[in-house]
C-alpha angles and dihedrals in degrees: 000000000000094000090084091042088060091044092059101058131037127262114258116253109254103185124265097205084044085059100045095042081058088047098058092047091050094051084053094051114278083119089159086067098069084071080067092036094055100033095084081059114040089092088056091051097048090049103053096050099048088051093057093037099037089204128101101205084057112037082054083062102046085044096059094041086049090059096036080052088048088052096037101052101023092125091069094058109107099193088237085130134030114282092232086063096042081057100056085038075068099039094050087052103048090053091046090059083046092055088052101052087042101068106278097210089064089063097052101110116207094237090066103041085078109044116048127189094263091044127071133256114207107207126220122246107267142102132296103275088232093069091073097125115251091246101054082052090063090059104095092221089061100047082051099055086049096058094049097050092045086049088055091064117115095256094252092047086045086042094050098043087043095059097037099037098030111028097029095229120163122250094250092057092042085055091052098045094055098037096234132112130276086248098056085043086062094044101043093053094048096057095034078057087048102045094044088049090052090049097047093041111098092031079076098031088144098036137086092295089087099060106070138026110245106252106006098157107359146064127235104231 
């Protein structure tokens, strides 16, 4: 329930040259200090997991392998992208690994089995899904509308939403953490916007979806 409350407001700055101050002082010894390094982010990298994973149990897991990787392996980060994105680099693909040894049919969802990357996905005619007012968002019905709709999602199209709409992430660092071009990254999150708006559509029939078509003169990237 707490996924869509992070997606509507933007992540607070936590200071890259805090974070890479830390960095240095770890990597000379003062190994105690990543605890304070990695806390502005432990929410982040909750949330990202359990949105891939849409379980608790495991998204706890993957969360606490992401940040023992972080620590283990510290001295190859480069610092040629913010730490914070080199970190979720780690948790998606944590959770990924996690997806292959449970099973990976079961997390096949049916909207994606009919529209691949290369096809075409032809969008109903209702309102962009971000218009949704601030108030309805702090009803918990509502939040948890959102999260299941978001977990219904064919996983890149989740993966690629979750970085861009949730974390905020560009789309260049969206791109690398998920090792895809700029271009599917574009793609992927226009149709992931689509596909979440005509799901969440007639659960608001009388709602604001109805006000305003979903991308009239802009783009949504």
């Amino acid at each position: 329930m707490l996924l869509f409350m992070t997606a509507v407001a933007k992540p607070v700055d936590t200071g890259d040259e805090r974070a890479q101050l830390l960095i240095t002082r770890i990597r000379n010894g003062e190994s105690s200090l990543f605890a304070e390094l990695v806390k502005p982010y432990e929410r982040r990298v909750y949330v990202t997991a359990l949105a891939l994973l849409r379980n608790e149990a495991d998204a706890e897991d993957v969360a606490q392998e992401a940040i023992l990787k972080a620590f283990t392996y510290l001295r190859q980060f480069r610092g040629e992208s913010r730490f914070s994105t080199w970190l979720i680099q780690i948790t998606v693909n944590e959770a990924r690994m996690r997806q292959r040894k449970r099973h990976a049919e079961l997390f096949e969802p049916l909207a994606e089995s009919h529209n691949d990357e290369e096809g075409t996905y032809t969008p109903r005619d209702f309102a962009d899904w971000r218009e949704i007012p601030s108030e309805a968002l702090e009803r918990g019905e509502v939040r948890a509308i959102l999260a299941k709709a978001l977990a219904s999602l064919g996983q890149k199209y989740r993966e690629v939403f979750l970085l861009r709409d949730v974390e905020h992430m560009s789309i260049e660092e969206t791109a690398q953490v998920l090792s895809i071009s700029v271009a599917s990254v574009k793609t992927r999150l226009l149709r992931a916007r689509l596909m979440l708006r005509d799901i969440l559509a007639p659960a608001f029939a009388d709602g604001w979806f109805s006000r305003t078509p979903f991308g009239k003169g802009s783009k949504p990237w």
